[in-house]
C-alpha positions as CSV (number, residue, x, y, z in Angstrom):
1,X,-48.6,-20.9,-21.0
2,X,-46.3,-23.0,-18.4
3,X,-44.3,-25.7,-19.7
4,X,-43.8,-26.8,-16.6
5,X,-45.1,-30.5,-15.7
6,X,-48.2,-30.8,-13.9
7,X,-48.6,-33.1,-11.1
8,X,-50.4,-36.4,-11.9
9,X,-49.1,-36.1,-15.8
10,X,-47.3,-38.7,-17.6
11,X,-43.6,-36.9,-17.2
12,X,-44.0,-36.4,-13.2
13,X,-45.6,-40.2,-13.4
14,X,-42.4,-41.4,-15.3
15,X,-39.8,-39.3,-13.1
16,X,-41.8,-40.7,-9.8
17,X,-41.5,-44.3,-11.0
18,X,-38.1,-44.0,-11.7
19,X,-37.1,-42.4,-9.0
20,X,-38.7,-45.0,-6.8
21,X,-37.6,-47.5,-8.9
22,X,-34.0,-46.5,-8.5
23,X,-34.1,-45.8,-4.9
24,X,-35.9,-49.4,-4.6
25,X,-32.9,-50.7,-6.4
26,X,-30.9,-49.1,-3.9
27,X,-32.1,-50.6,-1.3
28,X,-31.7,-54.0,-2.6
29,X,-28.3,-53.8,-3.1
30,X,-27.0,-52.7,0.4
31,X,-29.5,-55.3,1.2
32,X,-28.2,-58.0,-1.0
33,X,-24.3,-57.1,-0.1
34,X,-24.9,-57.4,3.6
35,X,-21.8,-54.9,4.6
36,X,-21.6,-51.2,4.2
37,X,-20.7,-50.3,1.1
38,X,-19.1,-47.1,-0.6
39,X,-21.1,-44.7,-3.3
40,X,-19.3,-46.4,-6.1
41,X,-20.0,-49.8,-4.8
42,X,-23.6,-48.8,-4.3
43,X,-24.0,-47.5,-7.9
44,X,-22.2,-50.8,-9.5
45,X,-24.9,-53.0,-7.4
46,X,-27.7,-51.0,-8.3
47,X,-27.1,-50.6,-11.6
48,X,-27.2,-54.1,-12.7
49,X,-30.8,-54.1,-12.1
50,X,-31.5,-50.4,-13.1
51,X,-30.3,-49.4,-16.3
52,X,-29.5,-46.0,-16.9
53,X,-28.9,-45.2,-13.2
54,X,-26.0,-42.1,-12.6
55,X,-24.2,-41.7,-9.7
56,X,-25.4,-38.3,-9.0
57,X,-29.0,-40.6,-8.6
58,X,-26.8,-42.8,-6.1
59,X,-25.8,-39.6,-3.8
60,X,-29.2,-38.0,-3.8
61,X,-30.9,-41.6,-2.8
62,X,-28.1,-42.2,-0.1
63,X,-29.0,-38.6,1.4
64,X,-33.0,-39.6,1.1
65,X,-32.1,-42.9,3.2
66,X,-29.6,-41.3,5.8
67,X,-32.4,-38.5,6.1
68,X,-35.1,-41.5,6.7
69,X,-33.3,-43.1,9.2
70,X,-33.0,-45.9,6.3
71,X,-29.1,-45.8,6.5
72,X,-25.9,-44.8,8.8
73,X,-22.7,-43.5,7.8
74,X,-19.4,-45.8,8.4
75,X,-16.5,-43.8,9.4
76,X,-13.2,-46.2,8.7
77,X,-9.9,-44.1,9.0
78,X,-8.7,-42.9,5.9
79,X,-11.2,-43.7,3.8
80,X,-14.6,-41.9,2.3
81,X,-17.8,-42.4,4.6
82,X,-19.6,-45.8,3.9
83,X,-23.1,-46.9,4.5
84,X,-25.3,-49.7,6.2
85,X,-28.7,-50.2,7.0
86,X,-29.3,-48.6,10.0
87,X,-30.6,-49.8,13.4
88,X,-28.4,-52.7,14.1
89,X,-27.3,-51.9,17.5
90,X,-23.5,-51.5,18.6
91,X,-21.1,-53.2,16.6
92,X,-17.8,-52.9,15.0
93,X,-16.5,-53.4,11.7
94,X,-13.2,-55.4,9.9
95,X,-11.5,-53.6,6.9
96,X,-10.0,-55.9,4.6
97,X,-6.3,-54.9,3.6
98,X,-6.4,-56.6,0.1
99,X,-9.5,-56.3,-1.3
100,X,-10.5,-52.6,0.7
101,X,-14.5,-54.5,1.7
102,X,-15.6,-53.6,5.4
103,X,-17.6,-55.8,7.1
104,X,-19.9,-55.6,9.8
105,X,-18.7,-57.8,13.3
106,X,-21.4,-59.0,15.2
107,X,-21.5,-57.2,18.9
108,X,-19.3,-55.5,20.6
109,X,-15.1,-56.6,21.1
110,X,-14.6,-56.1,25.0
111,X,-12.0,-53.3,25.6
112,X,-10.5,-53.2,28.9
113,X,-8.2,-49.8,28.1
114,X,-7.3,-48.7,31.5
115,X,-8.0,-44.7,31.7
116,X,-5.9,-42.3,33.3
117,X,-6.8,-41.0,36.7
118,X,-10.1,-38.7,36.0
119,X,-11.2,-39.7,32.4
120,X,-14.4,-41.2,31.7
121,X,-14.7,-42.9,28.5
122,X,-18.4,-42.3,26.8
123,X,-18.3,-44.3,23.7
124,X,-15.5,-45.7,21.2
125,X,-14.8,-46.7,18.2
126,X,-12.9,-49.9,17.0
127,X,-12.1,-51.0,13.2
128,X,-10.4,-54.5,12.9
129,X,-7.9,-54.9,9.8
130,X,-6.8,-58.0,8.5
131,X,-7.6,-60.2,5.7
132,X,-11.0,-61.2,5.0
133,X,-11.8,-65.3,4.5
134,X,-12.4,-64.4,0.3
135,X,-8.5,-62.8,-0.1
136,X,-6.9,-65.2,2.6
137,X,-4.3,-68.1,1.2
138,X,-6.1,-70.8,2.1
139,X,-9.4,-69.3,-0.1
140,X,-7.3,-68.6,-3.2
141,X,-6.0,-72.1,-2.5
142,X,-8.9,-73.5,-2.5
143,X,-10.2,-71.7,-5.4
144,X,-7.0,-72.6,-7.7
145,X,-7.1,-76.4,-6.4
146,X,-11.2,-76.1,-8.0
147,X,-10.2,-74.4,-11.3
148,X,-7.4,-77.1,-11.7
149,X,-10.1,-80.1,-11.0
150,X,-12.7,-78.6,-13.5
151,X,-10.3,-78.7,-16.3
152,X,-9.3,-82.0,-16.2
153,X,-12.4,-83.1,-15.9
C-alpha cells in the first residue's frame, strides 16, 4: 500500500494552494515595493500576508519566476544578486549608502567614455550611489519638524 499522495487528494490540493498562494504573495510584494529587492526583503514582504511562509519557500519561488521569465537578477557590486520584475527595458539602478535599498532609474544615463584605439564597447553596466530622497537631511528634517508639530498639538 503507497502512502504516497495521490494527485487530486486533499494533501496535494492543500500543498498546490499553498504553494500558489505563497508564490502569489510573492509576486505582490516585488510588485508592491516597486525596486528590486533581496531574498530577505522578499520573505519580510511576503510574509505579512502569508503566514507561515520560510525562506527556503522564498528561494524556490524566486528560481520558479527567474525560470518564467517573471523576474531578472540585479547584479550591484558587492552585494548578493537582487531581483525585479523583468521586461522593463534598459535601465540602471541607484544604491542607497545609508539605508542599502536599490532602486530602478528610468532609461538609460548617456556615457560618452572614450575607448582606446580598437575597442568596441557591447553593453555596460552603471550603478549610481548616493543617498536616496527617504535617508537624505532634508527628509529626516522634515519628518522630525512633523513628529514635533503632532505633539503639541
Amino acid at each position: 500500500m503507497s502512502t504516497r499522495a495521490h494527485e487530486g487528494s486533499d494533501v496535494t490540493k492543500t500543498i498546490v494552494e499553498r504553494n500558489t498562494r505563497q508564490k502569489q504573495a510573492i509576486r505582490e510584494a516585488f510588485e508592491r515595493a516597486g525596486r528590486p529587492l533581496s531574498t530577505d526583503e522578499v520573505h519580510e514582504e511576503a510574509a505579512r500576508t502569508s503566514r507561515g511562509l520560510g525562506l527556503a519557500t522564498v528561494y524556490r519561488s524566486i528560481r520558479s519566476l527567474l525560470d518564467d521569465g517573471w523576474l531578472s537578477v540585479v547584479e550591484v557590486p558587492g552585494r548578493n544578486p537582487l531581483y525585479e520584475i523583468a521586461g522593463k527595458g534598459h535601465h540602471h539602478h541607484f544604491s542607497c549608502t545609508t539605508c542599502s535599498r536599490v532602486y530602478e532609474l528610468e532609461g538609460c544615463a548617456s556615457v560618452n567614455a572614450k575607448l582606446p584605439r580598437g575597442f568596441k564597447a557591447t553593453s555596460h553596466d552603471l550603478t549610481f550611489y548616493g543617498t536616496c530622497a527617504r535617508c537624505s537631511p532634508q527628509a529626516k528634517a522634515t519628518a522630525v519638524r512633523a513628529r514635533r508639530s503632532k505633539a503639541t498639538l
